[in-house]
C-alpha positions in Angstrom: 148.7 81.1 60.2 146.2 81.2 62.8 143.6 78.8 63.8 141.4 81.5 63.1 142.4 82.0 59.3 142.8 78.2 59.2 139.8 78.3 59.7 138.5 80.6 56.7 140.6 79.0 54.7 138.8 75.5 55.1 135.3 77.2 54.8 136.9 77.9 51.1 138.4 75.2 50.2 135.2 73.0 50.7 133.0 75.4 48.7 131.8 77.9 51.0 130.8 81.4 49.4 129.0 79.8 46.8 125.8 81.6 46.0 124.3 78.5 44.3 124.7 76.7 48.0 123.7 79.4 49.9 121.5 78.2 52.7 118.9 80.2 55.2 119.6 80.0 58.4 118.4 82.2 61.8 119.6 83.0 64.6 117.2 83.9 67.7 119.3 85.3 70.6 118.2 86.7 74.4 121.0 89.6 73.9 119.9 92.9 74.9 120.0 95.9 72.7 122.4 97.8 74.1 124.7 95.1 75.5 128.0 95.4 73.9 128.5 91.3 74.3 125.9 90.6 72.2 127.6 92.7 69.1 130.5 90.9 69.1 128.8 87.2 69.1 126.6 89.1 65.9 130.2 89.6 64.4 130.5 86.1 64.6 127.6 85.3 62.8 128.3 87.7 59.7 131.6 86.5 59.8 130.3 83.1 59.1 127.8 84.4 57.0 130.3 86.0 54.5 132.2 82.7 54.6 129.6 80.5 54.0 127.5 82.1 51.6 124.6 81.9 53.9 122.0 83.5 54.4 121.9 84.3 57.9 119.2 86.4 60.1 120.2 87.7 63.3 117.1 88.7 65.8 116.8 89.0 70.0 114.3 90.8 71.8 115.1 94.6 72.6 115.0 93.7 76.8 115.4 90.4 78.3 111.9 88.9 77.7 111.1 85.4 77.2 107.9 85.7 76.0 109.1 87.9 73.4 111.7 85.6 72.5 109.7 82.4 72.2 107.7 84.4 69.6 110.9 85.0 67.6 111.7 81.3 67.6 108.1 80.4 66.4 108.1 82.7 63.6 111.9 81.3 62.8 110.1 78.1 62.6 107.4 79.0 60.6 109.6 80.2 57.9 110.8 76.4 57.9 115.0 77.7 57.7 117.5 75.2 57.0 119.1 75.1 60.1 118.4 77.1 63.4 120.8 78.7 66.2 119.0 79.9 69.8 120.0 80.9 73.0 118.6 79.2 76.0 118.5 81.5 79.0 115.1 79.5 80.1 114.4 76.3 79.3 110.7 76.3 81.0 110.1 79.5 78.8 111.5 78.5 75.4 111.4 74.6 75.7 108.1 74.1 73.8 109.2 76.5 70.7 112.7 74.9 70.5 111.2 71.2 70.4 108.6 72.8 67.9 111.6 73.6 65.8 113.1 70.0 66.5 109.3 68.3 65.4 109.1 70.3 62.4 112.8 68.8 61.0 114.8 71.8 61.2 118.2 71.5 62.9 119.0 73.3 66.4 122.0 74.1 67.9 122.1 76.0 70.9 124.7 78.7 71.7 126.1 80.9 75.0 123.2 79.8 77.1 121.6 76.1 77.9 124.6 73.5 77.8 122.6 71.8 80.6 119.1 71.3 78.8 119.7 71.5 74.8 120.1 68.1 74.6 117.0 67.1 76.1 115.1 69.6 73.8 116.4 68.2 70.8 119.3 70.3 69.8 122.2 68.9 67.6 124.9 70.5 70.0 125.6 73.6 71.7 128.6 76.1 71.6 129.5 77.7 74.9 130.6 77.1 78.5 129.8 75.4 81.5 128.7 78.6 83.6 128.4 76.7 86.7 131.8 75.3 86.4 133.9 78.6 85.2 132.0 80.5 88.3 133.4 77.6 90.1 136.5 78.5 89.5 136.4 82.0 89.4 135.5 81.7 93.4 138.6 79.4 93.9 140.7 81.7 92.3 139.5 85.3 94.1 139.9 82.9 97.3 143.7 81.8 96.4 143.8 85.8 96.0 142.7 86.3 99.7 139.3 86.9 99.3 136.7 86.0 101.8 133.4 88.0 101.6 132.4 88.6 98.1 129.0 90.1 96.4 127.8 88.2 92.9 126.8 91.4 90.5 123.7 89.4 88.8 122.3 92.4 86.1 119.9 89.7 84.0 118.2 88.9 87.1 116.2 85.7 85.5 118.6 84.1 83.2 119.7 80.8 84.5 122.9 80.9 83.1 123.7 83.7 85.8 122.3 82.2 88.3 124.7 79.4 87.5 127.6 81.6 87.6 126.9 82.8 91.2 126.2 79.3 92.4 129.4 78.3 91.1 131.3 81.0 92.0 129.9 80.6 95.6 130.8 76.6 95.8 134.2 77.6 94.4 134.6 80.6 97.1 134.1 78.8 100.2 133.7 82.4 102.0 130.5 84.6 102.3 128.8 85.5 99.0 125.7 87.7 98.6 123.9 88.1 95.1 123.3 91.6 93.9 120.6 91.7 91.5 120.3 95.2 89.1 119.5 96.0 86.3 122.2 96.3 83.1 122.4 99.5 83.6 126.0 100.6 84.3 125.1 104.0 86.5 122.8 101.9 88.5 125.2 99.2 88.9 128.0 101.5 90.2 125.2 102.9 93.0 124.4 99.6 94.3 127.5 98.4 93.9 128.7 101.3 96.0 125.6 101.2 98.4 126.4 97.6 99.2 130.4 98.4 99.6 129.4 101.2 102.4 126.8 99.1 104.3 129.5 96.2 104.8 133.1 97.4 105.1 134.2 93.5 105.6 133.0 93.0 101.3 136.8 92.3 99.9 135.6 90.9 96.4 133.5 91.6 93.7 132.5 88.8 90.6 130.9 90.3 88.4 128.8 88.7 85.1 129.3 90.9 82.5 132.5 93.0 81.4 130.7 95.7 80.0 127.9 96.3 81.5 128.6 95.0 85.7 132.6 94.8 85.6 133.3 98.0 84.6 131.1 100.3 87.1 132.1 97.4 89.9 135.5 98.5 89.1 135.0 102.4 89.2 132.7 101.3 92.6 135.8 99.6 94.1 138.0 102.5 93.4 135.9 105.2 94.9 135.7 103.2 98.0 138.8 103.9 98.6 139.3 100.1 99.9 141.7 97.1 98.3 138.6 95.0 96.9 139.4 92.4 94.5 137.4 92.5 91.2 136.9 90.1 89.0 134.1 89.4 85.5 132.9 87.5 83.5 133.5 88.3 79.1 135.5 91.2 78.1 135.6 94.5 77.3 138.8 97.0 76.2 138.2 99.1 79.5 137.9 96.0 81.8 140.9 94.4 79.8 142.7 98.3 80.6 141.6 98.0 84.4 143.5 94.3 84.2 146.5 95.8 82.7 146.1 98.1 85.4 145.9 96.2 88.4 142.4 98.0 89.4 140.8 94.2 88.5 142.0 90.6 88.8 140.7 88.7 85.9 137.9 88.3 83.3 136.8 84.6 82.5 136.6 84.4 78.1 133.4 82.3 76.7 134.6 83.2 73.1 131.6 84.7 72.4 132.3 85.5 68.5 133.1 81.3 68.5 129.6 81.3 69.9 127.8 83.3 67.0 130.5 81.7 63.9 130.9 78.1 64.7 126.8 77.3 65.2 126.3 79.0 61.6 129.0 77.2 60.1 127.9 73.6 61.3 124.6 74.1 60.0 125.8 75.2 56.5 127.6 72.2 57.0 125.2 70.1 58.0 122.8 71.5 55.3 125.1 71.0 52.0 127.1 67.9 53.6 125.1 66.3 56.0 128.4 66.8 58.5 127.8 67.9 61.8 130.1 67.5 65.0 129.4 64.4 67.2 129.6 66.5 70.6 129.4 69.8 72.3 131.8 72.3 71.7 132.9 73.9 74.6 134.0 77.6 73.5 135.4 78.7 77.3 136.0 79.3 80.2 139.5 80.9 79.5 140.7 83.0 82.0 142.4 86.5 81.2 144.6 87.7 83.9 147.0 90.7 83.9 149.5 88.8 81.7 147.2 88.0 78.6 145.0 90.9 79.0 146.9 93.7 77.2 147.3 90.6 74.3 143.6 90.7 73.5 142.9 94.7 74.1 142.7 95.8 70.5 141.1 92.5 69.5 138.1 93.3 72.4 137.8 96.7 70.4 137.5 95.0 67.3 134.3 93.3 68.3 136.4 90.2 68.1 137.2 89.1 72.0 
């Protein structure tokens, strides 16, 4: 049985599903529309919402926009939910809504973004990865590879979680790194990605932060150059997952995004019927994915699962 069914069957064992206990919880995230990441950690929270019983409300802003998104969590708080999941991209930006929530008596945990600040806003725990130490080791990895001069594909220019990534991966590099900001936009990404590849022949690496929307064109980038770049991502997607099998990119680094949306949604149910809630963060990643795992998780990535 996997840890994963284990899992489910737990949540019923203890009662979940029951429509007399069903709680309200929200969950405000900074995922964009039409970033395929995002999707799977929703999958996560209806998975956790079917197990539970609980009713759970998904809602991010359609772009990255923090103003937008500090709204969300004020009206979440205004509906006084029983428990309250958020993403922290920014803590100057979202800070005073969060500790709103946190004043008001609802329960916060934090997910994906903001291991470094939740606890000082008030939130129970957070689900995710250290970003700064998984680009760490990212960049000491692509530099046990041979690389030396790398560009950091940033395409949320203004989330600090990125930011952490590329200062991570260029501690862990040791070589020449320059940060490429875009937009997450795949076409543009492949055009700068290729502009920057022409104007410096001497670029031998590529990290991107995102499977999906940077690691992919980065990869089809590389290719066209013509030159042996290595290319490595953050997350997962099937075709970046394909391009591992492949040997057209190095490795992705796994947050466990769906763990991200399921296991914040769970504790809260938990916390709400039980008063039980975990004494510590729960770090969901990094994990890395390299040629030898990736073709294991392929069909799970295009289930929305990985």
């Amino acid at each position: 049985m996997t840890r994963f069914f284990k899992t489910a069957a737990f949540a019923a064992a203890i009662g979940f599903a029951t429509p007399a206990l069903a709680q309200n919880i929200i969950v405000v995230s900074h995922g964009q529309a039409n970033d395929p990441f995002w999707s799977v950690v929703k999958n996560g929270v209806d998975e956790a919402a079917r197990q539970t019983g609980a009713d759970v409300d998904y809602r991010a802003p359609e772009t990255f926009d923090m103003v937008a998104m500090s709204q969300l969590i004020d009206a979440a708080v205004n509906q006084e939910p029983d428990g309250l999941v958020v993403s922290i991209p920014d803590a100057d930006a979202l800070g005073p809504s969060i500790e709103r929530a946190v004043s008001a008596g609802i329960p916060v945990i934090s997910m994906n973004s903001g291991s470094d600040v939740a606890a000082e806003l008030g939130a129970e725990l957070h689900v995710g990865q250290s970003e700064f130490d998984a680009g760490k080791a990212a960049g000491e990895r692509l530099a046990e590879m041979g690389g030396t001069n790398a560009l950091c594909v940033n395409q949320e220019v203004g989330n600090v979680s990125l930011d952490l990534r590329c200062s991570g991966f260029e501690e862990g590099f040791g070589g020449a790194v320059t940060v490429l900001p875009t937009s997450n936009d795949p076409s543009e990404i492949e055009s700068k990605v290729a502009a920057a590849l022409a104007s410096d022949e001497s670029v031998d690496t590529i990290m991107a932060l995102g499977a999906s929307t940077a690691g992919e064109p980065s990869v089809a980038a590389a290719k066209n150059s013509g030159r042996d770049i290595l290319v490595a991502s953050f997350d997962l997607s099937a075709s970046f997952l394909e391009s591992i099998v492949a040997g057209d990119a190095a490795f992705a680094i796994d947050q466990q995004q769906f763990l991200q949306g399921y296991l914040p949604v769970v504790f809260l149910a938990m916390n709400a019927r039980y008063g039980l809630v975990p004494g510590g963060d729960v770090p969901s990643g990094p994990n890395l994915v390299t040629q030898e795992k990736a073709e294991q998780v392929i069909d799970l990535s295009a289930q929305g699962i990985r």
